[in-house]
C-alpha positions in Angstrom: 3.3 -22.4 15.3 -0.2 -21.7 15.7 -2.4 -19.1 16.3 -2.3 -19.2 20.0 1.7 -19.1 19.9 1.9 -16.2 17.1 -0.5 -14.2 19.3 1.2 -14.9 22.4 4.6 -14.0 20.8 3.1 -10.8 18.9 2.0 -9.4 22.2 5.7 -10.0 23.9 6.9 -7.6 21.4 4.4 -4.7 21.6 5.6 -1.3 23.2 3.3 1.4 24.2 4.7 3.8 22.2 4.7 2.2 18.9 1.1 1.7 19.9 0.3 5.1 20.0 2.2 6.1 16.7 -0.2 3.6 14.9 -3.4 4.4 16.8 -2.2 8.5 15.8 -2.2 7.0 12.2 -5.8 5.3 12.7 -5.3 1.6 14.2 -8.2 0.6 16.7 -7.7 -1.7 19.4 -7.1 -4.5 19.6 -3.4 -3.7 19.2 -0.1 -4.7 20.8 1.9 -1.9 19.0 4.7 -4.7 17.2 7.3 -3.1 14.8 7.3 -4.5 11.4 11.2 -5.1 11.8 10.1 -7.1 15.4 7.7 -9.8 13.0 10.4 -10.7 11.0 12.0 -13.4 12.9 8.8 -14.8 13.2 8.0 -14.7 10.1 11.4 -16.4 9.4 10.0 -19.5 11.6 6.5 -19.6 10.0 7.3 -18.5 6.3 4.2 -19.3 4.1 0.9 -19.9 5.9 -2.3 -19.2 4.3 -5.0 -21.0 6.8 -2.7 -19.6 9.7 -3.1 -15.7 7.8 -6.5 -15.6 7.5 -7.0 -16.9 11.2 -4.4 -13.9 12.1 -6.5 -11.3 9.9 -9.7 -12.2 11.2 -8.9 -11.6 14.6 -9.5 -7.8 14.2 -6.2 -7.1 15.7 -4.2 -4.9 13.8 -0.6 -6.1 14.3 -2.2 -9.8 13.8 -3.5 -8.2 10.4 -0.3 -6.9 9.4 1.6 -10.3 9.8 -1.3 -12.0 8.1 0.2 -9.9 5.4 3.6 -11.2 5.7 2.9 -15.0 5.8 0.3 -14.8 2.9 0.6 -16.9 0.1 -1.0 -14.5 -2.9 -1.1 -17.5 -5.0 -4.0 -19.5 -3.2 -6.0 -16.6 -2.2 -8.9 -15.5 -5.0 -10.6 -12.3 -5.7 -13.2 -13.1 -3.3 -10.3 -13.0 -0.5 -9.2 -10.1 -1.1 -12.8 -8.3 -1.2 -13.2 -9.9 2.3 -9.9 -8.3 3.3 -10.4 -5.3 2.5 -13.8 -5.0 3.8 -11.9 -5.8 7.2 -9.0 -3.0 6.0 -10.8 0.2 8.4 -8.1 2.3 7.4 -5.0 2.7 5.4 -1.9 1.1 7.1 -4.2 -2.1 5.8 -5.7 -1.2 2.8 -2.3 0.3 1.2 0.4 -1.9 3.3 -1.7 -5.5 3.6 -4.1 -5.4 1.2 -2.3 -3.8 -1.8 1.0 -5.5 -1.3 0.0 -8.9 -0.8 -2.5 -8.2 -4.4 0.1 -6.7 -5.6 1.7 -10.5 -5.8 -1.2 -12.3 -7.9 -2.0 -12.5 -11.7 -4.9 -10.2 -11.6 -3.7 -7.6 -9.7 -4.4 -5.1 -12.3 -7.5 -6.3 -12.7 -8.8 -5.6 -9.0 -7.1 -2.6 -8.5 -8.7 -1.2 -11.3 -12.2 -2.4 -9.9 -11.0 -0.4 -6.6 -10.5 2.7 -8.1 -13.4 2.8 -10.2 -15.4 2.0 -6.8 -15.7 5.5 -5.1 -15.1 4.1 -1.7 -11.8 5.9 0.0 -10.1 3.1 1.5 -11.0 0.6 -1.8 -9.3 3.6 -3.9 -6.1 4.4 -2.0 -5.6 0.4 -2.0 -6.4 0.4 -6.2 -3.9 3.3 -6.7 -1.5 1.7 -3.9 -1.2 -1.5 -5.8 0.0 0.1 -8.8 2.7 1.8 -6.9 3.9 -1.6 -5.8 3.3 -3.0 -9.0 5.3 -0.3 -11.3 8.4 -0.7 -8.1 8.7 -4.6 -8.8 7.9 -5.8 -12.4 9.1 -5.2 -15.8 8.0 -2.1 -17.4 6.5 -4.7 -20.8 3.9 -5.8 -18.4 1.9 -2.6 -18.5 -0.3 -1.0 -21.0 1.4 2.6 -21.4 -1.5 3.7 -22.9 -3.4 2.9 -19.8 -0.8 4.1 -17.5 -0.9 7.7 -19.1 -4.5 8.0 -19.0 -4.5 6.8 -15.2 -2.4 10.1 -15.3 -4.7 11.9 -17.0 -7.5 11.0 -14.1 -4.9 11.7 -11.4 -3.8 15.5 -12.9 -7.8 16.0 -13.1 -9.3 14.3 -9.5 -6.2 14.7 -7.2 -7.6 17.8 -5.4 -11.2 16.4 -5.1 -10.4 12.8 -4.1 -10.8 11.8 -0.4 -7.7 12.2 1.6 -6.3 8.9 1.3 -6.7 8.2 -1.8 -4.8 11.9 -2.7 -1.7 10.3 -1.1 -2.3 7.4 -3.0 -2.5 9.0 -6.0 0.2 11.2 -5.3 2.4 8.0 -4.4 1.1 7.0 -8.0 2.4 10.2 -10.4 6.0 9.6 -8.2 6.5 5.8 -9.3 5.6 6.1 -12.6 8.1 9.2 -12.6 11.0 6.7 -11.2 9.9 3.2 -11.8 8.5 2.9 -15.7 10.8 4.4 -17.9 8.4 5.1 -20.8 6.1 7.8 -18.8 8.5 9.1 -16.8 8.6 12.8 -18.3 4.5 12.6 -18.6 5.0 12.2 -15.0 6.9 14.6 -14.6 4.9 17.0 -16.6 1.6 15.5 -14.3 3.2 16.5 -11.0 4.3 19.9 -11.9 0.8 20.6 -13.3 -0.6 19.2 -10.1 1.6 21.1 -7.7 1.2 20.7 -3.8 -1.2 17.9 -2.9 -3.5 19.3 0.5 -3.6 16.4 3.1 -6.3 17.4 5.9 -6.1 15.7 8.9 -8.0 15.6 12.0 -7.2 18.2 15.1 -3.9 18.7 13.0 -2.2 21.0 10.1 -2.5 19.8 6.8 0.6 18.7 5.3 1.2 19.1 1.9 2.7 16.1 -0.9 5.2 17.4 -3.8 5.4 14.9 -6.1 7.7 17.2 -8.7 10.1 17.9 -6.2 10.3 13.8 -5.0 10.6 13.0 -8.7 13.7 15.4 -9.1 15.2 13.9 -5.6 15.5 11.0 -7.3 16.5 11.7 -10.7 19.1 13.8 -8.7 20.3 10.2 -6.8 20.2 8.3 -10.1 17.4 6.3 -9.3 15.0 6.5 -12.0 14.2 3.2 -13.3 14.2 1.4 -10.0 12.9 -1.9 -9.2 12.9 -4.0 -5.9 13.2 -7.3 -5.8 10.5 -8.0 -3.8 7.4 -6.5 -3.2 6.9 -8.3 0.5 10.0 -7.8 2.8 
């Protein structure tokens, strides 16, 4: 398949509502309004495609973006790539659900991330702390510094409240996996989120909503689920 067929076939499968659920969430046009469960057979046909990705991301369409995502191959892409990704990510369904994930799949994933969240830039943060999230979900808990990880929850229990909006959910996405996903931390964590309390998200012409990392903790120490790890980070 190439671009011309992906595109054509994306655009068969957008509906006007799921359309306007992402451009509520901040999507621009151009958009078709695909569900990520619609890409998948797709993907199924194309599997790995790097040239074929970047053509897809560099469209500017978002559902184009988002399978770019899917068909990446993390391996072949470089640093570089992923600053000119993210420079292209205008809001968070990219940054945290493209961007981070498909980082989230290299060798120096750590590495960027931290460069992201030391950047000041909202979008660059919530994709730093994002990638961590999918990081600590899918890999052994030996492949992180625990040192590191509790001082990351140190900055978190101190910036939460003054952080730009998305990078608070972010962050607050941050205290919960360490809480159920690395084992070692999991009562600083739990310590964190109840010294944090509610997290404020404002949000344009609508209530805030508020993000309880304590009480998503306990949910899932009440399931039995602390220590989980998914198999993949990509579906």
């Amino acid at each position: 398949m190439n671009i011309t067929t992906v595109m054509q076939e994306l655009e068969a499968l957008g509906k006007e509502r799921t359309k306007k659920m992402y451009v509520s969430n901040g999507a621009q046009e151009p958009l078709f309004g695909v569900g990520t469960g619609d890409m998948k057979p797709i993907a199924k046909k194309i599997k790995i495609n790097q040239p074929l990705a970047e053509q897809l991301y560099s469209t500017g369409n978002y559902d184009a973006m988002y399978f770019a995502g899917i068909i990446a191959d993390p391996k072949a892409m470089t640093e570089a790539d992923f600053e000119r990704w993210m420079d292209a990510a205008y809001f968070y369904m990219l940054s945290d659900y493209v961007v981070a994930v498909t980082l989230a799949e290299t060798d120096f994933a750590q590495e960027v991330a931290d460069k992201w969240i030391a950047s000041g830039e909202e979008l660059r943060m919530s994709a730093g702390w994002s990638c961590y999230c999918w990081l600590l979900g899918n890999r052994t808990d030996d492949e992180f510094s625990e040192r590191k990880l509790a001082n990351m929850l140190e900055i978190v229990k101190n910036t939460i409240h003054d952080s730009p909006e998305r990078t608070k959910s972010a962050m607050n996405n941050f205290m919960y996996t360490v809480g159920v996903s690395y084992l070692p931390l999991h009562d600083q964590a739990v310590e964190t989120a109840q010294a944090v309390g509610p997290v404020e998200m404002k949000r344009d012409k609508k209530k805030s909503s508020f993000l309880r990392a304590s009480e998503n903790i306990q949910k899932a120490v009440d399931k039995g689920q602390i220590g989980f790890k998914r198999k993949h980070v990509r579906c």
